[in-house]
PDBQT receptor file of N, H, CA, C and O in Angstrom, charges set to zero:
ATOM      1  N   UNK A   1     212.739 122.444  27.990  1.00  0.00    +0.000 N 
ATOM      2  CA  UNK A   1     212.044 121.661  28.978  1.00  0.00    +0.000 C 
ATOM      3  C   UNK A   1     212.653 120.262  29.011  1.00  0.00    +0.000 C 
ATOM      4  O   UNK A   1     213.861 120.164  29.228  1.00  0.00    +0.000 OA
ATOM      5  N   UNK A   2     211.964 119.252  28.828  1.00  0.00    +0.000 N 
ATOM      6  H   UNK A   2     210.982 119.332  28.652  1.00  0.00    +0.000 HD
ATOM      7  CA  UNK A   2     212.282 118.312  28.617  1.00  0.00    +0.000 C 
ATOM      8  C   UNK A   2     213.056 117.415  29.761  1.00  0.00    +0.000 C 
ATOM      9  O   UNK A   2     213.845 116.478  29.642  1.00  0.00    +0.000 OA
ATOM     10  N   UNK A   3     212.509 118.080  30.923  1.00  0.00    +0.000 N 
ATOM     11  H   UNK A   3     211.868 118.842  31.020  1.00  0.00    +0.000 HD
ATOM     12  CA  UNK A   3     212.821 117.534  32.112  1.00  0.00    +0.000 C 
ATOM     13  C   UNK A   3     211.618 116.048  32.518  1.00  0.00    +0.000 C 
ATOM     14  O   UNK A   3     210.433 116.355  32.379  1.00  0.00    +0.000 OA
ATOM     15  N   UNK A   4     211.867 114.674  32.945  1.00  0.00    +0.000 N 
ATOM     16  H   UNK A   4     212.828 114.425  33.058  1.00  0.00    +0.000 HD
ATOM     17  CA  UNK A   4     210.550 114.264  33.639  1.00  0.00    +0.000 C 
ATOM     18  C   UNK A   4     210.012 114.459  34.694  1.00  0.00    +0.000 C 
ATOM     19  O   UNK A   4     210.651 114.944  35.628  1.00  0.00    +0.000 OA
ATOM     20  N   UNK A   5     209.126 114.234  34.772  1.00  0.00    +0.000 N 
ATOM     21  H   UNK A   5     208.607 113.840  34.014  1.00  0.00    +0.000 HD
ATOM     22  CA  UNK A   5     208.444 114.493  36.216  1.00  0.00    +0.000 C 
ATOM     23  C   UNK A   5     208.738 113.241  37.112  1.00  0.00    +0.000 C 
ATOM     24  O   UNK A   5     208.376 112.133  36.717  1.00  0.00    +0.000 OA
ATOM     25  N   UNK A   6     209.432 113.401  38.397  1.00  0.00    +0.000 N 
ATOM     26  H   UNK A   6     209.726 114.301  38.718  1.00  0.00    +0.000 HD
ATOM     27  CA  UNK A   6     209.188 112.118  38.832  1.00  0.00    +0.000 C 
ATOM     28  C   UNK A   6     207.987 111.833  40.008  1.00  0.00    +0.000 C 
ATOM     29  O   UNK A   6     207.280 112.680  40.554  1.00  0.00    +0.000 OA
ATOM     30  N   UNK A   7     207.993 110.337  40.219  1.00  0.00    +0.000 N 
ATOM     31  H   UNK A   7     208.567 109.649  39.776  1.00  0.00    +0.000 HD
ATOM     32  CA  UNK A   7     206.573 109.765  40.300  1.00  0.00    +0.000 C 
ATOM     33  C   UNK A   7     207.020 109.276  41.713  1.00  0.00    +0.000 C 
ATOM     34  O   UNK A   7     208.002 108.534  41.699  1.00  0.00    +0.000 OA
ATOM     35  N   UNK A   8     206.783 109.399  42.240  1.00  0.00    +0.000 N 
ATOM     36  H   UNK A   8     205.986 110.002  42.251  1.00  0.00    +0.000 HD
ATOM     37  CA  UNK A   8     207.603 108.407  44.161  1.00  0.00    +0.000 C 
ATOM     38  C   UNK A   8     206.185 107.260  44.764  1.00  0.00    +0.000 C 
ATOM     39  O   UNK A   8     205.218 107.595  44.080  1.00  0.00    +0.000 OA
ATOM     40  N   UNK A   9     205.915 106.549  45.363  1.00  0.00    +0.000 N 
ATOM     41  H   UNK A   9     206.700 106.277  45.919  1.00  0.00    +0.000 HD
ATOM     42  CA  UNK A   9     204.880 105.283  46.189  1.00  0.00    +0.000 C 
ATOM     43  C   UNK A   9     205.115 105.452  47.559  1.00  0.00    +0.000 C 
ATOM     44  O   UNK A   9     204.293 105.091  48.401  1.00  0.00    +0.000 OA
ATOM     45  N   UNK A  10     206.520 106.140  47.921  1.00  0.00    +0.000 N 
ATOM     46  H   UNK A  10     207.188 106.433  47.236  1.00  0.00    +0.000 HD
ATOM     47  CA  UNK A  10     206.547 106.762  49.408  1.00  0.00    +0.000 C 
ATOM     48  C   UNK A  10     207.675 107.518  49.396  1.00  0.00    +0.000 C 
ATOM     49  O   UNK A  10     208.608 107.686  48.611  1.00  0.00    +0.000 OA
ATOM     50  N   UNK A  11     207.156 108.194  51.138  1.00  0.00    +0.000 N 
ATOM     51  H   UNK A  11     206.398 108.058  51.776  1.00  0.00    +0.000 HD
ATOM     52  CA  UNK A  11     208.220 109.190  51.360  1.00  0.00    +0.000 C 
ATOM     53  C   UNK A  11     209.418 109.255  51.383  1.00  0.00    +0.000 C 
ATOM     54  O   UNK A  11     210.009 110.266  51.762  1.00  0.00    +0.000 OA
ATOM     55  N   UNK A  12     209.980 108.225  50.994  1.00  0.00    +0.000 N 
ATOM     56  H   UNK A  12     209.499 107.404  50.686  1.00  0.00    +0.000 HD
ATOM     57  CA  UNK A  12     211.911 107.918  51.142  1.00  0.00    +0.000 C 
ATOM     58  C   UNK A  12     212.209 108.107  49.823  1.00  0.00    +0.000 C 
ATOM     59  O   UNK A  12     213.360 108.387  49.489  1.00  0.00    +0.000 OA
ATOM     60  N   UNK A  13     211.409 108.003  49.105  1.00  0.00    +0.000 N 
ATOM     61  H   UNK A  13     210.474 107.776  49.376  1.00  0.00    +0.000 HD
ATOM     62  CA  UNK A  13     211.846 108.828  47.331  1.00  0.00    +0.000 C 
ATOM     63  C   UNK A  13     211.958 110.045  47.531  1.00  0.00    +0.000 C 
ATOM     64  O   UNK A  13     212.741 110.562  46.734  1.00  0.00    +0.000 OA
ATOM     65  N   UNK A  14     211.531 110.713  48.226  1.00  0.00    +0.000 N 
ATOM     66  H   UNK A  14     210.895 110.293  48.874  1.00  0.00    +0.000 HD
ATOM     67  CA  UNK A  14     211.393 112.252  48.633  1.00  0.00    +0.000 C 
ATOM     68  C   UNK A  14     212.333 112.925  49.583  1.00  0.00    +0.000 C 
ATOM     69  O   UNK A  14     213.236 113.716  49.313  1.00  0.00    +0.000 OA
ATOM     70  N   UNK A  15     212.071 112.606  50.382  1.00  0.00    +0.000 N 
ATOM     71  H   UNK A  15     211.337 111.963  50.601  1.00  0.00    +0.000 HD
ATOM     72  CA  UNK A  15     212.693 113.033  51.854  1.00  0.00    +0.000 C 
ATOM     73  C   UNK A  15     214.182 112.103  52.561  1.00  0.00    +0.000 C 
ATOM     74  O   UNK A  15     214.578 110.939  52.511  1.00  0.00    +0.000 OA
ATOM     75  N   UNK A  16     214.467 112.874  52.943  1.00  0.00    +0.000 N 
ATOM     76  H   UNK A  16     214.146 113.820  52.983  1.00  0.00    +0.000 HD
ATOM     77  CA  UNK A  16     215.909 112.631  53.843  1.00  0.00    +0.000 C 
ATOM     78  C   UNK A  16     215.554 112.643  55.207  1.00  0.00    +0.000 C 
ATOM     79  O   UNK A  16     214.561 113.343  55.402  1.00  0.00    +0.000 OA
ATOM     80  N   UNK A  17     216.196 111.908  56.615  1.00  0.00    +0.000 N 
ATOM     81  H   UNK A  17     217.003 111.340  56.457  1.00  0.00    +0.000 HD
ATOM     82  CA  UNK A  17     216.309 112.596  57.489  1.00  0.00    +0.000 C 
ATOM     83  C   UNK A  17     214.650 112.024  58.265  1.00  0.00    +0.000 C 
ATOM     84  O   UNK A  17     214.100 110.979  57.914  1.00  0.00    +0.000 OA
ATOM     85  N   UNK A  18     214.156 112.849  59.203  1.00  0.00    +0.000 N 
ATOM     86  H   UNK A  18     214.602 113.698  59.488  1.00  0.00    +0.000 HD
ATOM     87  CA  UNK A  18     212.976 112.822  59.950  1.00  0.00    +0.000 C 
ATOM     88  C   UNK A  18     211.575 112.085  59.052  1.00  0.00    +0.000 C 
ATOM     89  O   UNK A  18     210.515 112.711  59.010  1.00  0.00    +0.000 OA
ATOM     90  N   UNK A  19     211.731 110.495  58.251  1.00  0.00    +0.000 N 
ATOM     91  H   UNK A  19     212.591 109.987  58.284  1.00  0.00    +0.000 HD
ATOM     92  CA  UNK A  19     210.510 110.630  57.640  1.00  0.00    +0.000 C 
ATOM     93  C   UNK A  19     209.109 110.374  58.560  1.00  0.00    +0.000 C 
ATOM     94  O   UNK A  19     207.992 110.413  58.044  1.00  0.00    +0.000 OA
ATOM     95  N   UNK A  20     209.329 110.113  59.966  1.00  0.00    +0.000 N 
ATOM     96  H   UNK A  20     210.236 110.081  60.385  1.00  0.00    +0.000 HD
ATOM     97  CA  UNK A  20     207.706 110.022  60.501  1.00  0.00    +0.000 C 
ATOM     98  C   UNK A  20     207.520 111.800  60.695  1.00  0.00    +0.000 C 
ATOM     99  O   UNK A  20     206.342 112.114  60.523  1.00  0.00    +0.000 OA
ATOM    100  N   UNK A  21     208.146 112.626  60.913  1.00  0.00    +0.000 N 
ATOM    101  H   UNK A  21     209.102 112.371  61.052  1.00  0.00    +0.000 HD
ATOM    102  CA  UNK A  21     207.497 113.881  60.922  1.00  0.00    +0.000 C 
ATOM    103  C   UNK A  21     206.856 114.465  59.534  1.00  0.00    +0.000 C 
ATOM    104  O   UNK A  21     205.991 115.333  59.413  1.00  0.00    +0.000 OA
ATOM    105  N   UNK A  22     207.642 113.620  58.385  1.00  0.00    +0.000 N 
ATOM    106  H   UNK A  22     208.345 112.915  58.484  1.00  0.00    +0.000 HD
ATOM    107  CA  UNK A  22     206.701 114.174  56.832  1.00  0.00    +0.000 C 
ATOM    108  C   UNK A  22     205.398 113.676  57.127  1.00  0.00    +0.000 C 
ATOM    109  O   UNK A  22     204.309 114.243  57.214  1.00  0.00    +0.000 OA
ATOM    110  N   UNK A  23     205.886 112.042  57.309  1.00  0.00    +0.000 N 
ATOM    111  H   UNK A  23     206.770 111.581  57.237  1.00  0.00    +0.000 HD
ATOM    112  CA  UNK A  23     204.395 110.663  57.292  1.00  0.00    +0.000 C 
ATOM    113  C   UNK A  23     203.351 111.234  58.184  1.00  0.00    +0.000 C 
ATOM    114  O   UNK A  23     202.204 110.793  58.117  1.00  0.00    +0.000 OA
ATOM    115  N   UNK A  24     203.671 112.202  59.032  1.00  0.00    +0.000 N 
ATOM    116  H   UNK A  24     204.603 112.560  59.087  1.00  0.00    +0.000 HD
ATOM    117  CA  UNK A  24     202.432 113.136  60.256  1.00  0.00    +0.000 C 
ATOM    118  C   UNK A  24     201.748 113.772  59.336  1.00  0.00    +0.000 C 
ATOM    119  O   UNK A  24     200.582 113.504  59.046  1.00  0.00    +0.000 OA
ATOM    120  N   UNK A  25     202.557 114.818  58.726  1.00  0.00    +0.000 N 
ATOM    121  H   UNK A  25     203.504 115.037  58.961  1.00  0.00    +0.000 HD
ATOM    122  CA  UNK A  25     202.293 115.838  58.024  1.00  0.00    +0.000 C 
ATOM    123  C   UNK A  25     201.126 115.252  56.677  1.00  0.00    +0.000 C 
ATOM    124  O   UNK A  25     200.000 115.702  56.461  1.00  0.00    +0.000 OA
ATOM    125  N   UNK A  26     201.775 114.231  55.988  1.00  0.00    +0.000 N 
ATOM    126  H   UNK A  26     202.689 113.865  56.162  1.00  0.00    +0.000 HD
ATOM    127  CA  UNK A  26     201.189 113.483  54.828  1.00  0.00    +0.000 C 
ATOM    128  C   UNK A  26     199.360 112.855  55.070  1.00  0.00    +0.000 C 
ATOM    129  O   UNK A  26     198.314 113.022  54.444  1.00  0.00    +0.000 OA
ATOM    130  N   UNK A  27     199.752 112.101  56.306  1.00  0.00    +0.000 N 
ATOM    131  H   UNK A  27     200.602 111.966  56.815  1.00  0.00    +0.000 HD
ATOM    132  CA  UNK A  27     198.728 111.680  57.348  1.00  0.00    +0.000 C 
ATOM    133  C   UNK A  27     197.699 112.877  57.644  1.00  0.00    +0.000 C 
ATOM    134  O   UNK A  27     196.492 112.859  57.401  1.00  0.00    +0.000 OA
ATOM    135  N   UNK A  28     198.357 113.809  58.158  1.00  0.00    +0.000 N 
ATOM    136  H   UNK A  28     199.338 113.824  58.355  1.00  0.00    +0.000 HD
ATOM    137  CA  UNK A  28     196.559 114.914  58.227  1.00  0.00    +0.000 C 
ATOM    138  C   UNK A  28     196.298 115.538  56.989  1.00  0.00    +0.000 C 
ATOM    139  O   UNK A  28     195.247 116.159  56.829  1.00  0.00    +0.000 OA
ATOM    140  N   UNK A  29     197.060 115.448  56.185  1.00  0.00    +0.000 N 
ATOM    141  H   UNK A  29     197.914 114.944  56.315  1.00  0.00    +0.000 HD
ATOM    142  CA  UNK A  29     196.674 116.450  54.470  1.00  0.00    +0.000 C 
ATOM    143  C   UNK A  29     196.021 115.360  54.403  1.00  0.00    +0.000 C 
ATOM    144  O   UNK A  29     194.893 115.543  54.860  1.00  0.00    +0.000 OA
ATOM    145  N   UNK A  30     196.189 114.260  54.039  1.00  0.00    +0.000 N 
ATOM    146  H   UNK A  30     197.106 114.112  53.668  1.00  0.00    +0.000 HD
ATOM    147  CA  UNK A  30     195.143 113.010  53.557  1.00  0.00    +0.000 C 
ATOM    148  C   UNK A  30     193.839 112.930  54.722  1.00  0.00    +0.000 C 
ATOM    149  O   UNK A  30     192.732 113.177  54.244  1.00  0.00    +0.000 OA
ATOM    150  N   UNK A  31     193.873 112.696  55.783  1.00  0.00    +0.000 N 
ATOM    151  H   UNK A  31     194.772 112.495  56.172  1.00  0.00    +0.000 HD
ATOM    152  CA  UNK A  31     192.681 112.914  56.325  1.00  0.00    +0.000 C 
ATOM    153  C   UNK A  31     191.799 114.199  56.307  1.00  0.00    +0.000 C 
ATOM    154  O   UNK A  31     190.570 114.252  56.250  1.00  0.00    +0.000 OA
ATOM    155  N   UNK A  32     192.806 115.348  56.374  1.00  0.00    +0.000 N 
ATOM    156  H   UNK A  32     193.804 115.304  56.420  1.00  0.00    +0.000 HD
ATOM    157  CA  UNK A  32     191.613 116.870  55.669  1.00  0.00    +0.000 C 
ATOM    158  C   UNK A  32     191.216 116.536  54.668  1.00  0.00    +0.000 C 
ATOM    159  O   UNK A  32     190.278 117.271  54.358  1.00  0.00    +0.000 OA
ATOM    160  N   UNK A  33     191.448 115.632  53.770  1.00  0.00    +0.000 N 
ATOM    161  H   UNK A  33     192.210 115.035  54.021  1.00  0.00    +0.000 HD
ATOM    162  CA  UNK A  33     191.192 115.468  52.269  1.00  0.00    +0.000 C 
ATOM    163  C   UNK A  33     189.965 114.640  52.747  1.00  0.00    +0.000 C 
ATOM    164  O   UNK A  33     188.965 115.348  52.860  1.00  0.00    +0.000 OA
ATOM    165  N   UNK A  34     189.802 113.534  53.009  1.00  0.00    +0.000 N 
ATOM    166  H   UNK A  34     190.615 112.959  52.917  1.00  0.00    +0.000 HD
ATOM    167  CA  UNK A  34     189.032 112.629  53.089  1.00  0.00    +0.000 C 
ATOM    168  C   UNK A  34     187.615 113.039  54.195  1.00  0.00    +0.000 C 
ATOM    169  O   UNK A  34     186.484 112.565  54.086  1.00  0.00    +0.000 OA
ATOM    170  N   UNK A  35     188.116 114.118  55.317  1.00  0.00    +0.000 N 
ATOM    171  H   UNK A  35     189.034 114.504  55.405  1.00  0.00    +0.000 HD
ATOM    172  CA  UNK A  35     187.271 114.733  55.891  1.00  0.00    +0.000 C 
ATOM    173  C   UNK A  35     185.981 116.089  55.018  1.00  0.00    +0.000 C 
ATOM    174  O   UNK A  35     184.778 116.339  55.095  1.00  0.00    +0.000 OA
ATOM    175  N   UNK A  36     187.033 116.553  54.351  1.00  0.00    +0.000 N 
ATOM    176  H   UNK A  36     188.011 116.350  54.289  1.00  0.00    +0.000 HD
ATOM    177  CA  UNK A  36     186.118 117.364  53.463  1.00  0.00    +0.000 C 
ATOM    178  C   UNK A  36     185.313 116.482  52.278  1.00  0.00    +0.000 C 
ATOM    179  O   UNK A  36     184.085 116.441  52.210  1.00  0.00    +0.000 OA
ATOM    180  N   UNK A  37     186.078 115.894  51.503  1.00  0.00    +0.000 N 
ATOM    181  H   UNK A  37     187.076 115.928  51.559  1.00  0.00    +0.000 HD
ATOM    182  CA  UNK A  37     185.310 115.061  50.224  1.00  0.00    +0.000 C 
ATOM    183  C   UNK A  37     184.975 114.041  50.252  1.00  0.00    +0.000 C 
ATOM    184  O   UNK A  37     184.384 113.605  49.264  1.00  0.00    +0.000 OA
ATOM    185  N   UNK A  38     185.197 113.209  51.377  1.00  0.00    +0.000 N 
ATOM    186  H   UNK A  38     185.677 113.563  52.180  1.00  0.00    +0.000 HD
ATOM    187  CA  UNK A  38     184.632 111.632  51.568  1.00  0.00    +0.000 C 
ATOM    188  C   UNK A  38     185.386 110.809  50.682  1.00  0.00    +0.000 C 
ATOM    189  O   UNK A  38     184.788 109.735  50.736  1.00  0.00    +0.000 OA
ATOM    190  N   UNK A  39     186.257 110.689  49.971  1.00  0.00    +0.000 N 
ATOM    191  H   UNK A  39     186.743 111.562  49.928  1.00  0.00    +0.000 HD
ATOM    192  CA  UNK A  39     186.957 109.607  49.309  1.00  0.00    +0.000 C 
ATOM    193  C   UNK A  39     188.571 110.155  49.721  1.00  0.00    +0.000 C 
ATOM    194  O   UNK A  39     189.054 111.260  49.964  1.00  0.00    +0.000 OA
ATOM    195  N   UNK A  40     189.174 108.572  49.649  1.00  0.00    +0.000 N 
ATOM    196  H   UNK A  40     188.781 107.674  49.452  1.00  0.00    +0.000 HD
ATOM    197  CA  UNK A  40     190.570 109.352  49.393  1.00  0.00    +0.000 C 
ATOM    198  C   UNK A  40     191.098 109.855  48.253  1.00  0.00    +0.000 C 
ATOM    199  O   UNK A  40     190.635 109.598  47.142  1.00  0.00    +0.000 OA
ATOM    200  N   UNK A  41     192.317 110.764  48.505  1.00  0.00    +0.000 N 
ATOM    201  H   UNK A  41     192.693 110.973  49.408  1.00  0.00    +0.000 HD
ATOM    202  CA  UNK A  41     192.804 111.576  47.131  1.00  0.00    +0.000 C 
ATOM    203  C   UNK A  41     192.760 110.377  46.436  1.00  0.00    +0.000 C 
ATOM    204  O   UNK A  41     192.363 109.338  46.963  1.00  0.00    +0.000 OA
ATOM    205  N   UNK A  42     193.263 110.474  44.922  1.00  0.00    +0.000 N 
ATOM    206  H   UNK A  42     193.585 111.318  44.494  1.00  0.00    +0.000 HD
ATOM    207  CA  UNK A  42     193.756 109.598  43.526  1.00  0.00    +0.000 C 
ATOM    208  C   UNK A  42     195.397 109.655  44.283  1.00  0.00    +0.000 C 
ATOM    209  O   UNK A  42     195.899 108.619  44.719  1.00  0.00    +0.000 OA
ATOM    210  N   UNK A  43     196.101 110.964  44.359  1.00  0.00    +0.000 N 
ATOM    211  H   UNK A  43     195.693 111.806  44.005  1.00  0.00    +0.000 HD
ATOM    212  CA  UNK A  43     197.302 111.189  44.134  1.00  0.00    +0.000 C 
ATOM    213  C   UNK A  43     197.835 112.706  45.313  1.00  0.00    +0.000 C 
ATOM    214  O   UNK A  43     197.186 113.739  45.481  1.00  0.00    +0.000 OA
ATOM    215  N   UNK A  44     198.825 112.435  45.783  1.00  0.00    +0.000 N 
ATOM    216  H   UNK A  44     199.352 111.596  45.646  1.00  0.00    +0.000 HD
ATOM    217  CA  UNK A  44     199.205 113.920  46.341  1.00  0.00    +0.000 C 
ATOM    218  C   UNK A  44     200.378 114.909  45.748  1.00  0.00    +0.000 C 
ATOM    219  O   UNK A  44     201.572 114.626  45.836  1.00  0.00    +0.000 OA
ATOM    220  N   UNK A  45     200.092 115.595  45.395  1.00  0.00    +0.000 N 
ATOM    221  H   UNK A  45     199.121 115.826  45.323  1.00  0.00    +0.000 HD
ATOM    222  CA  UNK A  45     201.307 116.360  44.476  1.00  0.00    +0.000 C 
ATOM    223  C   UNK A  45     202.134 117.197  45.502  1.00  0.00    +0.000 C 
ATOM    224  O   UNK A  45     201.571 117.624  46.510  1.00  0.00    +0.000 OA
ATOM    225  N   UNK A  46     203.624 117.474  45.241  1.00  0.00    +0.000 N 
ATOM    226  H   UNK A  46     204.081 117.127  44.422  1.00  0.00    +0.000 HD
ATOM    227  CA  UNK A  46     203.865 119.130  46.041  1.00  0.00    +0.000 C 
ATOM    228  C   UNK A  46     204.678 119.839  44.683  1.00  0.00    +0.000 C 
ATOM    229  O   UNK A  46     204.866 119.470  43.524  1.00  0.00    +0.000 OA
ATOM    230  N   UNK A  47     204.962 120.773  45.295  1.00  0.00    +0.000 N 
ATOM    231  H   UNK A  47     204.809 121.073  46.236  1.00  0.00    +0.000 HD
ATOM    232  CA  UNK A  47     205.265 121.678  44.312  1.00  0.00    +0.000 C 
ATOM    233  C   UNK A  47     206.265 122.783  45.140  1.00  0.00    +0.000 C 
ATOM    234  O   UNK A  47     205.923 123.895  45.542  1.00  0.00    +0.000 OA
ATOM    235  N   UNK A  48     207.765 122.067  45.292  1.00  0.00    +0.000 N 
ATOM    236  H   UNK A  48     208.043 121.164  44.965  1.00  0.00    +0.000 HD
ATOM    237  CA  UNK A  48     208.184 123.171  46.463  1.00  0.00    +0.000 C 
ATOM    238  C   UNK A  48     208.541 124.073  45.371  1.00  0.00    +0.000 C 
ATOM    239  O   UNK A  48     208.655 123.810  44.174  1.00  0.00    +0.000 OA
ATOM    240  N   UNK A  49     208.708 125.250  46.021  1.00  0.00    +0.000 N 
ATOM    241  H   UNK A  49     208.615 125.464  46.993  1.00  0.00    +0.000 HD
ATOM    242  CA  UNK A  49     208.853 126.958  45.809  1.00  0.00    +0.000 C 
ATOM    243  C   UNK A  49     209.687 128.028  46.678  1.00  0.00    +0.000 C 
ATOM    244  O   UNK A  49     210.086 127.887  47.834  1.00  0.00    +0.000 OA
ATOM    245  N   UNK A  50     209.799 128.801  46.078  1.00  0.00    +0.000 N 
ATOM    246  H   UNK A  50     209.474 128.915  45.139  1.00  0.00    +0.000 HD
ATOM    247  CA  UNK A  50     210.589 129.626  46.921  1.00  0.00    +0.000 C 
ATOM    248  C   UNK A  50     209.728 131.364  46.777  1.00  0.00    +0.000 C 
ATOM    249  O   UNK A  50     209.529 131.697  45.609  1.00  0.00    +0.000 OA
ATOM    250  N   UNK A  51     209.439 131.991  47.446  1.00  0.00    +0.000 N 
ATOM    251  H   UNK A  51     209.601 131.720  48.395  1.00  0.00    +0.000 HD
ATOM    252  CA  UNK A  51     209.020 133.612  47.832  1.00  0.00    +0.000 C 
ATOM    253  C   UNK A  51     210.139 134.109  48.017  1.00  0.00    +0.000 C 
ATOM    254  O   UNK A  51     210.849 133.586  48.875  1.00  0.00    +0.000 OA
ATOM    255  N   UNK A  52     210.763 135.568  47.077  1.00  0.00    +0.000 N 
ATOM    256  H   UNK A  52     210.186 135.993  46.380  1.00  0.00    +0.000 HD
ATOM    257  CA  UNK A  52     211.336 136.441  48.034  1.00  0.00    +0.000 C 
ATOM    258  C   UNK A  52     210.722 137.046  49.376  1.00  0.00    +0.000 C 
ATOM    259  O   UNK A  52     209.697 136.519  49.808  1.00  0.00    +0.000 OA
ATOM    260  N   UNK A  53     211.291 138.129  50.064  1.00  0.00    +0.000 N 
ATOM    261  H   UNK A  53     212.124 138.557  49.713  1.00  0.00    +0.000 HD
ATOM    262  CA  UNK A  53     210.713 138.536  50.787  1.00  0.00    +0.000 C 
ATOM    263  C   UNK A  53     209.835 140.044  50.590  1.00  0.00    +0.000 C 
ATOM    264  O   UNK A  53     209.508 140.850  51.462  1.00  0.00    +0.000 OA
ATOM    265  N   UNK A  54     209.628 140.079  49.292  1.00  0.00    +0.000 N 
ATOM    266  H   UNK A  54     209.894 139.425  48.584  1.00  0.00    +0.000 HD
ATOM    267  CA  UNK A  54     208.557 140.934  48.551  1.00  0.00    +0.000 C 
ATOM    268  C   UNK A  54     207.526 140.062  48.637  1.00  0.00    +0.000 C 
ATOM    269  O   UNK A  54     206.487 140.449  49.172  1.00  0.00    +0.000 OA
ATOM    270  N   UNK A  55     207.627 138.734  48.129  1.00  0.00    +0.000 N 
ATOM    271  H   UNK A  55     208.472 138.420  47.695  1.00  0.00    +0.000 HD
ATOM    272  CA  UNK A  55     206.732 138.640  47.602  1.00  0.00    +0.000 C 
ATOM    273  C   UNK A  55     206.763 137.822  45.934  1.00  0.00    +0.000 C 
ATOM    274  O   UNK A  55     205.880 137.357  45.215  1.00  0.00    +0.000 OA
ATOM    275  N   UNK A  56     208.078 137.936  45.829  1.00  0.00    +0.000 N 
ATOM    276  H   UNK A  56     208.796 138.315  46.414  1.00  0.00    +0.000 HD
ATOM    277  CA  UNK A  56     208.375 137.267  44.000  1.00  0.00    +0.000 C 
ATOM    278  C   UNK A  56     208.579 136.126  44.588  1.00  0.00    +0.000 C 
ATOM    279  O   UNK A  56     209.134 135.764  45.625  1.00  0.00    +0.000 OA
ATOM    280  N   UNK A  57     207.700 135.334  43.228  1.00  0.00    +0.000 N 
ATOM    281  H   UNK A  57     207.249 135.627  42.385  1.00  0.00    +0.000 HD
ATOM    282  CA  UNK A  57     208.462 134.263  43.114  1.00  0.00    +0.000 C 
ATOM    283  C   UNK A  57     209.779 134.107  42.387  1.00  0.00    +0.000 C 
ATOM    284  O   UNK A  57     209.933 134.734  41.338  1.00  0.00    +0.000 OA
ATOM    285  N   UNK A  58     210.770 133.305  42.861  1.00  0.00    +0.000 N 
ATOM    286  H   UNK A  58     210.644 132.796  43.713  1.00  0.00    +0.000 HD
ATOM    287  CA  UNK A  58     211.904 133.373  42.530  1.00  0.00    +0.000 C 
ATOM    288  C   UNK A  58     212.365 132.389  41.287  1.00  0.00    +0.000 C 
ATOM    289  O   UNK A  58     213.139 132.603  40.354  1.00  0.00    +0.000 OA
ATOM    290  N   UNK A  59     211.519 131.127  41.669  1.00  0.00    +0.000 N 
ATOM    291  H   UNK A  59     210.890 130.953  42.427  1.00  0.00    +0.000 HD
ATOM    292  CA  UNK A  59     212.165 130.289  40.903  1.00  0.00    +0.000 C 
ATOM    293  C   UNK A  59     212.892 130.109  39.508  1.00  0.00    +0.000 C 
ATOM    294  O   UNK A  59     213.815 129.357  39.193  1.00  0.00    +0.000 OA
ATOM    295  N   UNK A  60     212.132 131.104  38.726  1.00  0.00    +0.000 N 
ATOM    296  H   UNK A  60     211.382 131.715  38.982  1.00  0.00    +0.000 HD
ATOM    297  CA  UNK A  60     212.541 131.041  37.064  1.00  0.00    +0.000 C 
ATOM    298  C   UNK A  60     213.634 131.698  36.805  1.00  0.00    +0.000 C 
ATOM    299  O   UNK A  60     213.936 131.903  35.629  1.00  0.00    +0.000 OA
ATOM    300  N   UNK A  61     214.431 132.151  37.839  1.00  0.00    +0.000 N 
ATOM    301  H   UNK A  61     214.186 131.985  38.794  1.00  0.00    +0.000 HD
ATOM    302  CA  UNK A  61     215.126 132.489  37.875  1.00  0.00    +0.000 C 
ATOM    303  C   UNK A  61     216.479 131.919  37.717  1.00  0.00    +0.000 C 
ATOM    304  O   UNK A  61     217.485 132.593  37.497  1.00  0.00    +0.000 OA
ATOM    305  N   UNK A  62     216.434 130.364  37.869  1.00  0.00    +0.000 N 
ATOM    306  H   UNK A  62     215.617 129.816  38.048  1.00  0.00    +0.000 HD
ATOM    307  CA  UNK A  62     217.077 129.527  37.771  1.00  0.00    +0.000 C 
ATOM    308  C   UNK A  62     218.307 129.606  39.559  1.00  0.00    +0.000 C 
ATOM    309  O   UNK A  62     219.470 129.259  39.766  1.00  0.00    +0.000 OA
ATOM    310  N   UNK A  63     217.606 130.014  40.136  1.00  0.00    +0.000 N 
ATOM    311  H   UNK A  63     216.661 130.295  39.968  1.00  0.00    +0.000 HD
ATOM    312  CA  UNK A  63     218.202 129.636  41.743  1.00  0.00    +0.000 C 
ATOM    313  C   UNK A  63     218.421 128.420  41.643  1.00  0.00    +0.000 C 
ATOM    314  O   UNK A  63     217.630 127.867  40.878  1.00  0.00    +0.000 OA
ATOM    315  N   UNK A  64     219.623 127.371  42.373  1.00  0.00    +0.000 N 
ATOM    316  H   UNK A  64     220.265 127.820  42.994  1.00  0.00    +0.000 HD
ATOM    317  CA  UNK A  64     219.399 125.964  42.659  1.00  0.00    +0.000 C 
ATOM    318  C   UNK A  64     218.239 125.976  44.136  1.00  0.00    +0.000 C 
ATOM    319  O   UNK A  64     217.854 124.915  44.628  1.00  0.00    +0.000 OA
TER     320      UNK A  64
């Protein structure tokens, strides 16, 4: 293991390319959030992934 996790304050730590179409995207996950529970999140996590087309997840597989 012994990988860190990294920590980003905005979307240009993240993303390349189109960032007001993430900042849309970011923008209604945070308002569904705040619409269902009344506070805003603490924090937003992602967790990209990959599915074969079974159905496996692939990742541990060590795919780049």
């Amino acid at each position: 293991m012994g990988h860190s996790i990294p920590i980003v304050s905005a979307l240009d730590g993240v993303y390349t390319g189109n960032l007001l179409l993430h900042g849309a995207r970011y923008q209604a996950l945070t308002e569904a959030f705040i619409e269902t529970y009344g506070v805003m999140p603490d924090f937003i996590a992602r967790a990209p992934g990959r599915v074969n087309i079974i159905g496996e997840h692939i990742d541990y597989c060590g795919f780049p």
